[in-house]
C-alpha positions in Angstrom: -18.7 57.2 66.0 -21.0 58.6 63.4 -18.5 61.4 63.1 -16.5 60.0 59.7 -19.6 59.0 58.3 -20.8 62.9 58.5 -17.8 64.1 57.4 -18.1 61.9 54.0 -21.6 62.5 53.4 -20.4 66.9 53.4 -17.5 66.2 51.9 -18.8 66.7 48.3 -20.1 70.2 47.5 -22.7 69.3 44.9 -24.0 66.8 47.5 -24.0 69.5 50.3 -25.1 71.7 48.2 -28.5 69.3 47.7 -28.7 68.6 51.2 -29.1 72.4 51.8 -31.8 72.8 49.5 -33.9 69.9 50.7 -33.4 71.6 54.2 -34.6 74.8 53.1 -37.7 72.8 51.6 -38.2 71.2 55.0 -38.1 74.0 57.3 -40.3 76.3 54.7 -42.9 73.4 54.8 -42.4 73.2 58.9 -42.7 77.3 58.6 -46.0 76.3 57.2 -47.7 74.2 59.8 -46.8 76.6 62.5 -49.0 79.3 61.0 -51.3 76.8 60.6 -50.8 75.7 64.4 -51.3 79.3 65.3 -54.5 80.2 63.7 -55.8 76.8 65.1 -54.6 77.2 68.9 -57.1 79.5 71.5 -54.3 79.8 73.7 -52.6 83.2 72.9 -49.0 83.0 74.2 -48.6 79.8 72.0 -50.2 81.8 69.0 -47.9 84.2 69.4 -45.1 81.6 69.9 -46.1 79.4 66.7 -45.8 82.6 65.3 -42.2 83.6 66.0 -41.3 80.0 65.6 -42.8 80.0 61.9 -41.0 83.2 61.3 -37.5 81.5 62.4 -38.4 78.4 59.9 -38.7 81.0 57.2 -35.4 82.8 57.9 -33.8 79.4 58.1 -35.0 78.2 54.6 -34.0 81.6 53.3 -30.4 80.8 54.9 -30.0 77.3 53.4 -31.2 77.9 50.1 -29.0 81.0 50.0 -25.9 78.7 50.4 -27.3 75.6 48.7 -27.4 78.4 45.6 -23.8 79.9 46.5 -22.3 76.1 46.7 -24.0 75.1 43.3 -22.9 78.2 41.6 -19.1 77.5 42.8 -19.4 74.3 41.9 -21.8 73.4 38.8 -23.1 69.7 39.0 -22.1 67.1 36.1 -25.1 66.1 34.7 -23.4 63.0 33.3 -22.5 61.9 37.3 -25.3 61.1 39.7 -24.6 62.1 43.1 -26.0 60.0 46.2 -27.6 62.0 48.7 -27.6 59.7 51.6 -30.8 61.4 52.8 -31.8 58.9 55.5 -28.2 58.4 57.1 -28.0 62.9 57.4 -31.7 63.7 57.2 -31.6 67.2 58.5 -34.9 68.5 60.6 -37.9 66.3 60.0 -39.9 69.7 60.6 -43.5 68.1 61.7 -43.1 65.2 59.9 -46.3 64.9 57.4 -47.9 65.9 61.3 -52.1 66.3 60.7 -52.1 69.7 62.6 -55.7 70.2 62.5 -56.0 67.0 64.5 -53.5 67.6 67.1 -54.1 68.7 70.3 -51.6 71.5 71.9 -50.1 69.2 73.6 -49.2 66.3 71.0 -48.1 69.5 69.0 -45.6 70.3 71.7 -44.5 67.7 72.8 -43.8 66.6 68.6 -42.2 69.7 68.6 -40.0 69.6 71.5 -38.5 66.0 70.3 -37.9 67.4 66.6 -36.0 70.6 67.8 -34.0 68.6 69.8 -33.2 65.8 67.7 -32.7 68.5 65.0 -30.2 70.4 67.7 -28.4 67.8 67.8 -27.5 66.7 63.9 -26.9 70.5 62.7 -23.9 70.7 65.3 -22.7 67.4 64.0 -22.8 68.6 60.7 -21.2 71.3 61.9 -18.4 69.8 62.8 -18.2 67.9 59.9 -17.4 70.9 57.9 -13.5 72.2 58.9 -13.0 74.2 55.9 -16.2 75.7 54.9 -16.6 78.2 57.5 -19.9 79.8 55.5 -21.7 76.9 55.7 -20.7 76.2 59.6 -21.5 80.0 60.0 -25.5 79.0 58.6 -25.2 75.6 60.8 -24.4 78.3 64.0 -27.4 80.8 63.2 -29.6 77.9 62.9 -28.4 76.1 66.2 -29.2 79.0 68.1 -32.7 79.0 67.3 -33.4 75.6 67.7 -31.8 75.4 71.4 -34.6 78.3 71.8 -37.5 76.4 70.6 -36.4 72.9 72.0 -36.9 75.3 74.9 -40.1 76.9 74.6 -41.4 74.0 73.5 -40.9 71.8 77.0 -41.8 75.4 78.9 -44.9 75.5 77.1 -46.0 72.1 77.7 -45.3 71.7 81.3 -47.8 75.0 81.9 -50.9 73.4 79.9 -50.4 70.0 80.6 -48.1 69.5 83.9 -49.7 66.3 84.5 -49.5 64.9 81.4 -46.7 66.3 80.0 -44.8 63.0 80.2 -47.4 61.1 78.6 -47.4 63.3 75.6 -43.5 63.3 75.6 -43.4 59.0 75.4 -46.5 59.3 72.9 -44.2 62.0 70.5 -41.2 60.1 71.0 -43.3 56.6 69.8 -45.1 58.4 66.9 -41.0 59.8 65.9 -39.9 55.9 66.4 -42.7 54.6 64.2 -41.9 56.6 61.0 -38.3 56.1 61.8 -38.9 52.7 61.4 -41.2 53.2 58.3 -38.4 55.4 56.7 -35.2 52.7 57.4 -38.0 50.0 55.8 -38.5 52.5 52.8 -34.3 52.6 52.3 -34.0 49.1 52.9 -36.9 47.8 50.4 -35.3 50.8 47.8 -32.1 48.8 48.3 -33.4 45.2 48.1 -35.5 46.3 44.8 -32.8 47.3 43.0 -30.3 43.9 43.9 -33.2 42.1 42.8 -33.7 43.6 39.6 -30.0 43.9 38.7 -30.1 40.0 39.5 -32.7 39.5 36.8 -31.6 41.8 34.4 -27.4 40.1 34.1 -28.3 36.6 35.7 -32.2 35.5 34.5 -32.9 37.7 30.8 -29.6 36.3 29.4 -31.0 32.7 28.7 -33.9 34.2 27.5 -32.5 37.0 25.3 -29.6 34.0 23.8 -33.0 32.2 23.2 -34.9 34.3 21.7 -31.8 35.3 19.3 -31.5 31.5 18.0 -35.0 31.3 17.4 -34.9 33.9 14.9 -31.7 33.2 13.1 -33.4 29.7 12.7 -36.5 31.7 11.7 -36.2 32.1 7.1 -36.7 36.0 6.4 -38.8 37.7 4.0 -42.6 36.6 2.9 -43.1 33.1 2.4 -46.6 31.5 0.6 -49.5 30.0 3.4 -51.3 26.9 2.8 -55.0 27.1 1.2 -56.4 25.8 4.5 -55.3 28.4 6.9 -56.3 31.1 4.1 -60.3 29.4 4.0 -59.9 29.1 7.8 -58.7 32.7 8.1 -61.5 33.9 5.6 -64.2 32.0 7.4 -63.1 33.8 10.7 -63.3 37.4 8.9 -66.8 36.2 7.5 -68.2 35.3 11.6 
């Protein structure tokens, strides 16, 4: 269903071109926390895991800024045309989503992980397949696919061996915390969209009156210096003076 949408939002290489970029910033930042995650965990195989996972985040921002640069040298963007990026219908890989890592325990971490990855799985091969005739920017789409199908892996692996007990709790408890600031992101859109109706409704419908007002008044208004009655100059003296 969503398929036409896709294919409108990469239709435009300035705009796909942007997109790329903003994922290279994601996955660098995600890149990021994992070291973070790594020096923070006592468990070694996950150290080493974050590890290998941060370096994968790295190679992928290398990959998507490389062809976010390629598609905006081909194609310079028009400063005089603004471009919508539709970031919140094709958002890419949330990475760990503004995630506090130093609070989290292994398993929230995993579990978080796990959900992303896959979620993330899933949009890059729709975007994909939203590209027919760009083969270089499928080819990036296919390098990055393949690692996330490994670490959507690892992740569930991982936490079933330190939490087998809990692992669904922490998997409902992920998936809430990804529901929540989906919902807090679709408010963000929405109120961006509301706030600027409202304000082009005031600015054509309410500051006409006003501005045809205000226009009168002065062209009833006579121009140039005219002479003040004696009272207002004493009154205006006596303030000076208190």
């Amino acid at each position: 269903m969503l398929e036409p949408l896709y294919r409108w939002i990469w239709s435009d290489p300035g705009r796909r071109a942007r997109k790329l970029l903003s994922f290279a910033v994601v996955e660098a930042d995600g890149g990021r926390d994992l070291v973070r995650a790594a020096e923070l965990t006592r468990d070694p195989l996950l150290r080493r895991l974050y590890l290998a996972h941060a370096l994968d985040e790295c190679r992928h921002a290398r990959l998507f800024r490389g062809r976010g640069v390629e598609l905006l040298n081909d194609h310079p963007p028009n400063s005089g045309n603004s471009i919508y990026q539709a970031d919140w219908l094709a958002p890419g890989e949330r990475g760990l989503d503004d995630l506090q890592v130093e609070r989290e325990h292994d398993g929230d971490l995993l579990a978080f992980l796990h959900l992303s990855e896959r979620a993330a799985a899933r949009s890059f091969a729709q975007y994909r397949d939203a590209l027919p005739n760009d083969p270089a920017t499928r080819e990036v789409f296919e390098k990055v696919l393949r690692d996330e199908e490994f670490h959507m892996n690892y992740t569930r692996a991982q936490l079933s061996r330190i939490e087998p007990e809990k692992q669904r709790l922490y998997i409902w408890r992920a998936r809430l915390s990804r529901l929540w600031k989906g919902y807090l992101r679709l408010a963000m859109a929405l109120a961006g969209m509301i706030s600027g109706v409202v304000l082009r409704v005031i600015y054509f419908v309410v500051l006409p009156p006003f501005a045809f007002l205000a226009k009168r008044s002065a062209r009833e208004e006579t121009g140039g210096w005219f002479v003040m009655r004696a009272e207002r100059d004493m009154a205006t003296a006596k303030q000076e003076q208190a």
